[in-house]
N, C-alpha and C positions, 0 to 999 in steps of 0.2 A: 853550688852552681855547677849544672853539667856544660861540660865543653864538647865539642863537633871539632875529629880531626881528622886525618887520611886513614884510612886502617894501614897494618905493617901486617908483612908475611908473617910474623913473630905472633899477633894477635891471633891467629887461627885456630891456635886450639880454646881460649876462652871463649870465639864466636862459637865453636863446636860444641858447648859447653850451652850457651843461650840455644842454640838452633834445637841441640838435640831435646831440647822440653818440647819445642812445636811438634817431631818428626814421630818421638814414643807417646804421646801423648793428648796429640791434638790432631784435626781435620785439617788444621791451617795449611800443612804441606803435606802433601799425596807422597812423599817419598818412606817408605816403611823401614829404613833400615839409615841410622845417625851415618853421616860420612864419618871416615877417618881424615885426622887432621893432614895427612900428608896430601889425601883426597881434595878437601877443603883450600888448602894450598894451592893447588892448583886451580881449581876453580876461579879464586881469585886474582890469582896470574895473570889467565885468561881474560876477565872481566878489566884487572887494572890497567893491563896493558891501554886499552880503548877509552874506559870510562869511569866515574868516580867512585869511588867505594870507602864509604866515613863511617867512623863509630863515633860511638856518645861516649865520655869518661866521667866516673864521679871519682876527683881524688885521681886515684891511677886505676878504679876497675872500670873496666869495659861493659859497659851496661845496655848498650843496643847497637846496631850495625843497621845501615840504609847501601844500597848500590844500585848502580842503574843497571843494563844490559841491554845484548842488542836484540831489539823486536826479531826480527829477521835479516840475514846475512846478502839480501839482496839488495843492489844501490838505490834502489826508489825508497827505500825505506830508512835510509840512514838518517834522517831527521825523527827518526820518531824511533823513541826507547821504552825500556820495561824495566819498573822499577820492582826493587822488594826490601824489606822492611821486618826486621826480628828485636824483640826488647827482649831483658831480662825478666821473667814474670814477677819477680818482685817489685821492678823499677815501669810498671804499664801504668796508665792513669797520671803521669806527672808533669809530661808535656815535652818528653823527649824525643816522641817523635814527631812530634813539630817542629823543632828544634832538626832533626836530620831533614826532613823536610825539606825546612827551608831551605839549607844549605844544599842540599842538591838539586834543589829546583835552580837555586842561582848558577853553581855550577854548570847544568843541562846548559841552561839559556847561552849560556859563555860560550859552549861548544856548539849552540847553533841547533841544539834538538829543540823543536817544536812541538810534539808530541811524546806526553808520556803515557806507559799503560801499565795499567795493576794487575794482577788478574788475582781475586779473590775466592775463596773455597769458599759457597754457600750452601744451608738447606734451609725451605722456608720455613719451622719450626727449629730454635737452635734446640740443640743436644748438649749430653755432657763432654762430647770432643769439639762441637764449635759451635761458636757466638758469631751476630753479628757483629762484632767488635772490629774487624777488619773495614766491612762494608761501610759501615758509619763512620769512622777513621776516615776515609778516603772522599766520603759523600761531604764530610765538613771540610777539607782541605780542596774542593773547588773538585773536582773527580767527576762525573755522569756514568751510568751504565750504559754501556753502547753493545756488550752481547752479553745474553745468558744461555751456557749450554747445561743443560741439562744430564743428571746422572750419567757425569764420564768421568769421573773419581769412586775408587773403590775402596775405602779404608774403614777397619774394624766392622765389617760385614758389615758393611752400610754405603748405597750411593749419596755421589754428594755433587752439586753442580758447580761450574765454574764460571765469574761473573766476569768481567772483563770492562774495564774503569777505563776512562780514559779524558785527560786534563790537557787543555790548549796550555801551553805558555805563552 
């Protein structure tokens, strides 16, 4: 049975360890170069200070990571957040992140966001660096597409567009 806890600054280098499969390997994230853990650290810093940031455990490994973040650092906007979402590719398909999910969605609501958003790497034909696997994930957890922008991700000499979800709580 997987468990959903707070992540720990400690955890950072196994999340660096799941991220870095999307970053050398997949469209999922536009960023071409794995953070360093100390990098990653901070990141999370940043992010925990404000908002929630949980991993999934099986046993004691760390098998996927959910956080929220802030849409935009302007106050009209503070009710409404941006989520993202990384599994272990061995542990995808089992229902873990529904499981971070949920927990963050309850979370959110506690602090009063009203507004979450995704933003998903798309192209209409998938490829061998991405599936819709993201998009449909988000389509069945209540999510709409509210913008698609077109070829403004550059990775492995290939555009790739960016879909942008977004879920009333």
């Amino acid at each position: 049975m997987y468990k959903i806890r707070d992540a720990k600054i400690e955890d950072a280098e196994r999340l660096v360890e799941i991220y870095s499969h999307y970053v050398l390997n997949t469209a999922v994230s536009f960023e071409y170069e794995v953070p360093s853990v100390s990098e990653f650290q901070q990141r999370m810093i940043s992010i925990m200070d404000k908002y929630p940031y949980l991993v999934a455990v099986d046993g004691d490994t760390v098998v996927g990571y959910a956080y929220l973040s802030a849409y935009s650092t302007r106050d009209a906007y503070k009710w409404t957040a941006a989520n993202s979402i990384y599994l272990d590719k061995e542990y995808r398909r089992r229902g873990i992140g529904s499981l971070l999910y949920a927990e963050l969605e309850k979370r959110a609501a506690k602090q009063g966001i009203v507004n979450l958003l995704a933003g998903s790497a798309f192209c209409e034909e998938e490829d061998e660096y991405l599936t819709h696997d993201s998009f449909n994930f988000h389509k069945c957890k209540g999510y709409e597409k509210v913008a698609h922008m077109k070829g403004v991700g550059r990775k492995f000499d290939r555009w790739y567009d960016l879909l942008w979800l977004q879920k009333k709580l």
